[in-house]
PAMI-637106 format. One line per 5 residues: number of its first residue (from 1); their letters; for each residue z, y, x of C-alpha. Coordinates in pm, whole numbers, plus 32768, in hexadecimal, padded with zeros to 4 digits. Each point is the difference from the previous one (the first is absolute). Example, Ala and Ser with C-alpha at 12.3 -4.5 7.8 and 13.67 -1.06 7.14 Angstrom:
1 = AS = 830C,7E3E,84CE  7FBE,8158,8089
***
This chain:
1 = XXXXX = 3A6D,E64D,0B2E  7EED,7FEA,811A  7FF8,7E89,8059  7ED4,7F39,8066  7F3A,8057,7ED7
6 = XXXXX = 804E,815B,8013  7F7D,803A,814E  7EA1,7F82,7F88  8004,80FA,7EFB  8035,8126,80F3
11 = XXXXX = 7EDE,7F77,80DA  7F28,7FDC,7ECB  806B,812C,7F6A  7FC0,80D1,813F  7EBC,7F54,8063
16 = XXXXX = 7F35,804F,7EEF  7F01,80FB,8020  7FE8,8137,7F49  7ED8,8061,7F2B  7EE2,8065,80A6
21 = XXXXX = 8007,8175,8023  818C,8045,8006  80B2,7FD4,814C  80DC,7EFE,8022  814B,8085,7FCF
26 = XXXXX = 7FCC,8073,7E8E  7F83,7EF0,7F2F  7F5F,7FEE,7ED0  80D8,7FEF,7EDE  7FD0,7F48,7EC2
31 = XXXXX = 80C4,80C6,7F00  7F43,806D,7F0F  8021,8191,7FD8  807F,8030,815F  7F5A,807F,812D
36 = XXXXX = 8082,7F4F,8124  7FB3,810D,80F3  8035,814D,7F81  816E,7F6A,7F60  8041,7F45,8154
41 = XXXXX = 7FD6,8165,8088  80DA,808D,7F15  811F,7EEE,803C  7FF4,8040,81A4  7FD7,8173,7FDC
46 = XXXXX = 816D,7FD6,7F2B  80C1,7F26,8104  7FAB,80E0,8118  806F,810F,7F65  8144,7F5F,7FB1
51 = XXXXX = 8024,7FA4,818C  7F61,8146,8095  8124,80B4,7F37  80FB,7F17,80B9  7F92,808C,815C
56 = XXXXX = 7F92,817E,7F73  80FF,80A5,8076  8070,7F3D,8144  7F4D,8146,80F9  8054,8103,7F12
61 = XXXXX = 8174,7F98,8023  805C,80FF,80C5  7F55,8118,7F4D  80CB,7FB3,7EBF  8125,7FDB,80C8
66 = XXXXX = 801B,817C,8061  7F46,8086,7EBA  8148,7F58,7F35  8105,7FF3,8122  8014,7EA0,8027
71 = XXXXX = 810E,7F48,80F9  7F40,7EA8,807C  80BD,7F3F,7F08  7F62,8087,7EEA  7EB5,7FF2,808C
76 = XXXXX = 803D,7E87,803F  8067,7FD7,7E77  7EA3,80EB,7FAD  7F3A,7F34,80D9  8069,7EA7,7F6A
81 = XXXXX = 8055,806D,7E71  7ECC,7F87,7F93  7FCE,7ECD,80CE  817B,7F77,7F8C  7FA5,802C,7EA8
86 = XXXXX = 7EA1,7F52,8033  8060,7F10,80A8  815F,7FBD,7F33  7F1A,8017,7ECB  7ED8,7F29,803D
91 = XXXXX = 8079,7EBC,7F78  8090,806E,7EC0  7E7F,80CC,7FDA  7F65,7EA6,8051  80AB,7F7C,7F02
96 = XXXXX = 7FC5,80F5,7F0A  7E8C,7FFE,804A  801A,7EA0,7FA5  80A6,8027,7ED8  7F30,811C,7F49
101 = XXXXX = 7EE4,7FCA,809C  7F4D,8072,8137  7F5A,8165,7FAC  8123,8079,7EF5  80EE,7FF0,811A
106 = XXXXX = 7F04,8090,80F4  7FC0,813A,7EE3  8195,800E,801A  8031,801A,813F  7EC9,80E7,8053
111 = XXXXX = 80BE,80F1,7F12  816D,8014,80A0  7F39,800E,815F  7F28,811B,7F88  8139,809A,7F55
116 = XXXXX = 80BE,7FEC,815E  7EE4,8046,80F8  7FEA,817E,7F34  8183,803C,8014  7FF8,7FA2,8170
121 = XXXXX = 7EB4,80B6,802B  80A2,8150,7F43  816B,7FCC,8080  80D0,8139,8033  810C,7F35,80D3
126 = XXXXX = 8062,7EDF,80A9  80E2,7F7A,7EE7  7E9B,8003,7F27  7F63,7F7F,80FB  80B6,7EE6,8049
131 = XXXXX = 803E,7FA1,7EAC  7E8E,7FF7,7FEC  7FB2,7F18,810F  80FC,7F2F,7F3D  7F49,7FE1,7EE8
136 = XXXXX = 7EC2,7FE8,8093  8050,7EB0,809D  805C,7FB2,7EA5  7EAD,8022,7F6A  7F7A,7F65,8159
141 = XXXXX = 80C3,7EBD,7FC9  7F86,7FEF,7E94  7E9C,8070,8068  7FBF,7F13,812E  801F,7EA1,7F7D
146 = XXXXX = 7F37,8064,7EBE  7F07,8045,80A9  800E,7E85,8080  7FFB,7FA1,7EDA  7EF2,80E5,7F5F
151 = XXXXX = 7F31,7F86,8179  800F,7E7A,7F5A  7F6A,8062,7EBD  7F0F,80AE,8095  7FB7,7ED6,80D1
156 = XXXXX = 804E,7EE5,7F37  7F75,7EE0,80D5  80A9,7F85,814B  7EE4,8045,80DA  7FA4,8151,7F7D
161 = XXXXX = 818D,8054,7FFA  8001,7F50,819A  7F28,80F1,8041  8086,8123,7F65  8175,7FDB,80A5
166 = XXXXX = 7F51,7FEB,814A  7FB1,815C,7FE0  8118,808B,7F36  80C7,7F76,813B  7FA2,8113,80E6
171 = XXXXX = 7FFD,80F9,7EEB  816C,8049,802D  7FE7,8033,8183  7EEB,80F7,7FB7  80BC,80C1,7F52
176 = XXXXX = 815C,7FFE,80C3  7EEF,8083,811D  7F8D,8112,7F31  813B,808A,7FA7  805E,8015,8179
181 = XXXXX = 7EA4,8091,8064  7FCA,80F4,7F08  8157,807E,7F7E  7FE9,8093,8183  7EC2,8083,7FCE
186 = XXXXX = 8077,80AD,7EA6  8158,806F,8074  7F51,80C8,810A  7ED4,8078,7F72  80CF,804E,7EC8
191 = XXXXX = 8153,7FF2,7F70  80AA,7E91,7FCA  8017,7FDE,7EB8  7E66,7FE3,7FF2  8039,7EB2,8099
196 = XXXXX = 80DA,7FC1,7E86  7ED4,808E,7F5C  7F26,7EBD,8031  8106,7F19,7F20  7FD3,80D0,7F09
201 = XXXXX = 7E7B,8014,7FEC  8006,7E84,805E  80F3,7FA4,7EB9  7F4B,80F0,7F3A  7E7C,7F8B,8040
206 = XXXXX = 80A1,7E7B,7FCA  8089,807D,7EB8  7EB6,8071,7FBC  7F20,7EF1,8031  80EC,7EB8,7FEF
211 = XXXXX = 7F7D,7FDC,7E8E  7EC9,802B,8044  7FF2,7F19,812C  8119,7F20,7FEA  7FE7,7EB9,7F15
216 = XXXXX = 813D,7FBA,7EFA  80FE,7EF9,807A  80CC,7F24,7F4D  815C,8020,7FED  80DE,7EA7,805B
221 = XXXXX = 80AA,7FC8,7EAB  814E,7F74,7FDE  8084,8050,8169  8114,80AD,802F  8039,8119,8139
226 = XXXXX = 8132,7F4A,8071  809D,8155,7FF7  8180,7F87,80A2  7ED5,7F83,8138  7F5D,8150,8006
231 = XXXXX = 814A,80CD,7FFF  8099,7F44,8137  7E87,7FD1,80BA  7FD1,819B,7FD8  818E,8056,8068
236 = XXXXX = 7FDC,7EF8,812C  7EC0,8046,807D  802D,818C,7FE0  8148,800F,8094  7FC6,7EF6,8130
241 = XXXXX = 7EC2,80FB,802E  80EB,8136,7FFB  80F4,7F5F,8105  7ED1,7F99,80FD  7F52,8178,7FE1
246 = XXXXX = 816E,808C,8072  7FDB,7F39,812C  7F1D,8125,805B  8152,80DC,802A  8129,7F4A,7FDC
251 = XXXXX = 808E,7EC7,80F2  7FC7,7EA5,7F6F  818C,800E,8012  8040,813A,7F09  8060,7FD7,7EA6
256 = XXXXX = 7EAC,80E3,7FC1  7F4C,7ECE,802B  80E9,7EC0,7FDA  8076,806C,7E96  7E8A,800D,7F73
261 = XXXXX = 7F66,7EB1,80C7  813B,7F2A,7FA2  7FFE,809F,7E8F  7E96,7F95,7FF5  8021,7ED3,80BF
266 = XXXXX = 8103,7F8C,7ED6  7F1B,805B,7EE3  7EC0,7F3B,809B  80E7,7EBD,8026  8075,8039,7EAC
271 = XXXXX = 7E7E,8038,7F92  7FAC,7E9C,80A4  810E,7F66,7F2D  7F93,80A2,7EC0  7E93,7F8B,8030
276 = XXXXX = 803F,7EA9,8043  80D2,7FED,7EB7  7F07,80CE,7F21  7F30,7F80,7F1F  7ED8,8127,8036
281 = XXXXX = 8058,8075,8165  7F7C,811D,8098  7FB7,7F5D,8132  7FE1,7E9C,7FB7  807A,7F63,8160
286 = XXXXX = 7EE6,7F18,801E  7F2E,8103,8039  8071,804E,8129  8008,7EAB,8092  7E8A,7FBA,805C
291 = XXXXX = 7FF1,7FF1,8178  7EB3,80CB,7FB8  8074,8116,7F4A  814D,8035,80D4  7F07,8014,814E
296 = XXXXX = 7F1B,80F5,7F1E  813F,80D4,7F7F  8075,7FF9,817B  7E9C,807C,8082  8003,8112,7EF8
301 = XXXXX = 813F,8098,8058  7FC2,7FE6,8195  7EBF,80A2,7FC9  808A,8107,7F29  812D,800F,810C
306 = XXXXX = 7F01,801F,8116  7F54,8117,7F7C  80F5,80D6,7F9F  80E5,7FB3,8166  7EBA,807A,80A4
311 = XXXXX = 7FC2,812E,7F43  8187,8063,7FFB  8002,7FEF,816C  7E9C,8059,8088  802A,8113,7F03
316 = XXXXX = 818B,8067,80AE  7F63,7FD9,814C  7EC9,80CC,7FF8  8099,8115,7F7A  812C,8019,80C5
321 = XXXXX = 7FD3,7F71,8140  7EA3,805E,8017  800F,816F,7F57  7EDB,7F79,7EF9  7FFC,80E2,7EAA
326 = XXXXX = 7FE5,7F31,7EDD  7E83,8030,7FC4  7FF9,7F91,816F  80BE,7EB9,7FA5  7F5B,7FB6,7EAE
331 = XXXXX = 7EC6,8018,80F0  807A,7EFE,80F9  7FEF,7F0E,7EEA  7E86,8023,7F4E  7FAB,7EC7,80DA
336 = XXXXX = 8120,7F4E,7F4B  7F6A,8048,7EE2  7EB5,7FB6,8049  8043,7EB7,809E  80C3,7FB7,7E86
341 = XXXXX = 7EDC,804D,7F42  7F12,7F12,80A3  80F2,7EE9,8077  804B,800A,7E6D  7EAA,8000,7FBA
346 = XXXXX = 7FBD,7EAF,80C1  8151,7F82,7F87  7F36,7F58,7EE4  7F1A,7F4A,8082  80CD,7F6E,810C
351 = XXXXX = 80D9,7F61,7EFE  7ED7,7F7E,7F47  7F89,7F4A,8120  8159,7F75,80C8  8103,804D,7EFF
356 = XXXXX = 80FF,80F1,7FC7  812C,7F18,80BE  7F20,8030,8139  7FAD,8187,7FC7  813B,8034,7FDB
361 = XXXXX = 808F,7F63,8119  7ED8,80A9,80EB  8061,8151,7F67  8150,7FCF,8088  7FBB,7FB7,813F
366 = XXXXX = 7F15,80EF,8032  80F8,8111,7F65  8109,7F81,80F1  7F00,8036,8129  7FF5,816A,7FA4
371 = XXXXX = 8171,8067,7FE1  801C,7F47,814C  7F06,80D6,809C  8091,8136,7F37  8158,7F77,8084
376 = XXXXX = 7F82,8008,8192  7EFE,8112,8003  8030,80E8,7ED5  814C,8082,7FEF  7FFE,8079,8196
381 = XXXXX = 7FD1,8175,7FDC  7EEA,8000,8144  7F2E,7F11,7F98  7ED4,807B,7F4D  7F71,7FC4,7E9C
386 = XXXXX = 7EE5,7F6C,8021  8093,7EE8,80A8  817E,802E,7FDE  8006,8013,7E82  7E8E,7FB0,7F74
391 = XXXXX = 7FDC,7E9E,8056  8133,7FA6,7F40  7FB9,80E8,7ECE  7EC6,7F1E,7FEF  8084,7E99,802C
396 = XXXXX = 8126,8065,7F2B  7F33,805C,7EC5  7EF3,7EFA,8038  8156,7EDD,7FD8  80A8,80C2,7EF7
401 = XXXXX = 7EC4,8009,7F3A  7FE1,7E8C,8001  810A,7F98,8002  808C,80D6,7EC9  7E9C,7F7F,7F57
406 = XXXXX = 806E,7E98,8025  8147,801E,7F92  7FD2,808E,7EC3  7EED,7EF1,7FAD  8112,7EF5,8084
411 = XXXXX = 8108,809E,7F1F  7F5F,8041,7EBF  7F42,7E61,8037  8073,7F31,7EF8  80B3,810B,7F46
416 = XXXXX = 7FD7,7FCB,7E5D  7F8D,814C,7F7A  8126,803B,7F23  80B3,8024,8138  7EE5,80E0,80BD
421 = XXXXX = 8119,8111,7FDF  8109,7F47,808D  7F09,7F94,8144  7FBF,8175,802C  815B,807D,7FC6
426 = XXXXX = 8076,7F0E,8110  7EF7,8030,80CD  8052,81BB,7FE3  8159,7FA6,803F  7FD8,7F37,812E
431 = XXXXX = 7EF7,812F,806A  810A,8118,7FBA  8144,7F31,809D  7F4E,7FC0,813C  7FF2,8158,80CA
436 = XXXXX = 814E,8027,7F76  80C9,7EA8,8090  7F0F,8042,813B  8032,8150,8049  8146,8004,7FD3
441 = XXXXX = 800C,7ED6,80E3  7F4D,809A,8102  80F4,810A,8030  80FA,7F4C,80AA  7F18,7FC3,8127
446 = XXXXX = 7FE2,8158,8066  7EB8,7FFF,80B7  7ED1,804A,7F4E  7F61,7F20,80CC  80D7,7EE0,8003
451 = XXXXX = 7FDB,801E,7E68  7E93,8024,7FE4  800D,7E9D,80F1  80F7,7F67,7F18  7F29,802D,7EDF
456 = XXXXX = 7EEF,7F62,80AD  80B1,7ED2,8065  8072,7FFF,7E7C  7E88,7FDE,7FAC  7F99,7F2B,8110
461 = XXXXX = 8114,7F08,7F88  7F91,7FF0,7E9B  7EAA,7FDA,806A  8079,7EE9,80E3  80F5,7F55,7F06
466 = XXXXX = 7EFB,7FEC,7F12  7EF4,7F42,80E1  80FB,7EFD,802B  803F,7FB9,7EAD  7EA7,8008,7F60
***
């Protein structure tokens, strides 16, 4: 729970200064044994990995699709395998990472993600392949709230910790850019399955060094992994997921769709009333309930939303209205990138000096500024780049950044750290469900246009609500 009190911790925590010598945004550590740095390094360098492989093969798509054959249905079910697995997965990995303890879990799922990221990399057909990207979100979900919870030991103090979420915040917009920029880069230059290549070298190097770097955790004796919770969480959450990507092909109406989102619909009602009579639950309810952490679990999944919406349909409407190759397109968005890296960069010491409530709101309304301008200007085939699409791949990023920054210092505020893996499993999940629920949203409204504006009035309406409650 946030409360008054806890809102003076996340001031305190984020206003302390960092040792002279080491920029603000990765603080000193006291753990004896443990470089702060080099295994802070490590940790980020895992969970963008784990998102660039979400978005890896979104501009190869088509490539695959005539190498195997593929009708657009099962290109849809390739595309999203491994994010309905992550995302279905991530609070029974929280959990688990809870339970045995922070870098056990993270060794565990490392392996099944390395394991899955070679048979995807070496796969002789789609079958493989998909089955693959299955299991990769597997190790993903088991792999990205351990290394939450690895992040707190490494950081055992609230203001070094503060400090160290405001950074891991962009982390995983960083690397959802990278897959888009450079799996088009690689799928040109060479064939797609290089992009899969850099999951398995990223696993493998973690593998490596995560003894070396990363300091023991202790596990959270006598819990139990509420495993009737898990069961109905990962059925729900993967099958609502399944029923929203089919959107993408099938009417709202069709039993395609209808069958899975009810099915799942069902199992997350009966996962609410499980929890509330567990002794253990998975997702104890008060969790959720902190008007703090709902705004920073709504931020995270708009931003997420936002950014993937944009790419999806700048991406769509470069190359096919415009005639742009795909080196062409992953081109167009370097300045998104760019403007990532050093909005990210400022991210923490913003929040040191007004607070991550206020960065956060400021990164959404600055975000929503830039899909409006990408809504009027960039999508309109004659205007040109430089001031059709450019100012609004700048403002965009620059929001996102901030905003994403904020939020995960908001969420994780307050958190105990024997539940440091539930905080990031929730936090994924609300990550990995919001492109889906958005996108799939967004396709009712036909224009690309009117969605790109509809997504900006989302954020500028969170933004708002939020400054009216504070």
């Amino acid at each position: 729970m946030f409360g008054a009190q806890s809102s003076k911790n996340t001031t305190a925590a984020t206003s302390s200064g960092p040792a002279p010598g080491l920029p603000p945004d990765l603080p000193p550590g006291p753990d004896p044994g443990t470089a702060p740095g080099p295994a802070f390094a490590l940790l980020g360098a895992v969970q963008m990995s784990l998102i660039f492989t979400l978005t890896s093969l979104v501009v190869p798509l088509p490539r695959i699709g005539r190498e195997f054959s593929l009708d657009r249905d099962d290109l849809i079910l390739l595309s999203a395998a491994y994010g309905l697995t992550f995302s279905g997965l991530l609070l029974c990995g929280g959990r688990v990472a809870d339970r045995f303890g922070g870098r056990r879990a993270l060794t565990a799922g490392l392996l099944v993600f390395a394991a899955a990221s070679l048979a995807a990399l070496l796969a002789p057909g789609p079958q493989t392949l998909l089955a693959a990207r299955f299991a990769q979100g597997a190790g993903a979900a088991l792999t990205a709230p351990a290394a939450m919870a690895v992040l707190r030991a490494v950081f055992p103090h609230p203001a070094a910790y503060g400090r160290a979420m405001a950074t891991w915040g962009g982390l995983s917009i960083l690397g959802a850019t990278a897959g888009n920029l450079l799996s088009g880069v690689i799928s040109t230059l060479a064939s797609w399955r290089s992009a899969l290549a850099v999951p398995v070298a990223a696993a493998a190097l973690a593998l490596v060094l995560a003894p070396r770097l990363l300091p023991a955790t202790r596990a959270g004796t006598g819990r139990s992994l509420d495993l009737p919770g898990a069961l109905l969480a990962t059925a729900g959450i993967t099958l609502a997921g399944y029923g929203l990507v089919l959107t993408d092909a099938h009417p709202w109406g069709s039993a395609s769709v209808v069958i899975p989102l009810l099915t799942g619909a069902a199992l997350l009602i009966g996962f609410l009333i499980v929890e509330r009579r567990a002794q253990d639950p998975l997702l104890p309810l008060g969790f959720l309930r902190d008007r703090r952490r709902a705004f920073a679990l709504t931020a995270i999944g708009l931003t997420a939303a936002g950014t993937a919406t944009t790419f999806v349909l700048l991406s769509l409407h470069l190359q096919q209205d415009r005639g742009w190759s795909a080196l062409q397109t992953s081109a167009a968005f370097v300045p998104f990138a760019v403007a990532l890296l050093v909005s990210g960069r400022t991210a923490g010491p913003l929040i040191a000096r007004y607070g991550a409530p206020a960065v956060t709101t400021s990164g959404l309304a600055v975000a929503a500024t830039g899909l409006a301008l990408l809504a009027l200007t960039g999508l309109a085939s004659h205007t040109p780049y430089a001031y059709g699409l450019l100012p609004g791949l700048i403002l965009l990023p620059a929001g996102v950044a901030g905003a994403f920054a904020g939020a995960a210092v908001l969420a994780t505020d307050g958190v105990e750290p024997q539940e440091t893996g539930l905080a990031g499993g929730v936090m994924n999940t609300a990550m990995e469900l919001g492109p889906t629920v958005v996108l799939a949203a967004l396709l009712t409204l036909g224009s690309d246009a009117t969605s790109l504006a509809a997504t900006a009035v989302a954020f500028a309406a969170a933004a708002f609500l939020n400054t009216r409650t504070e």
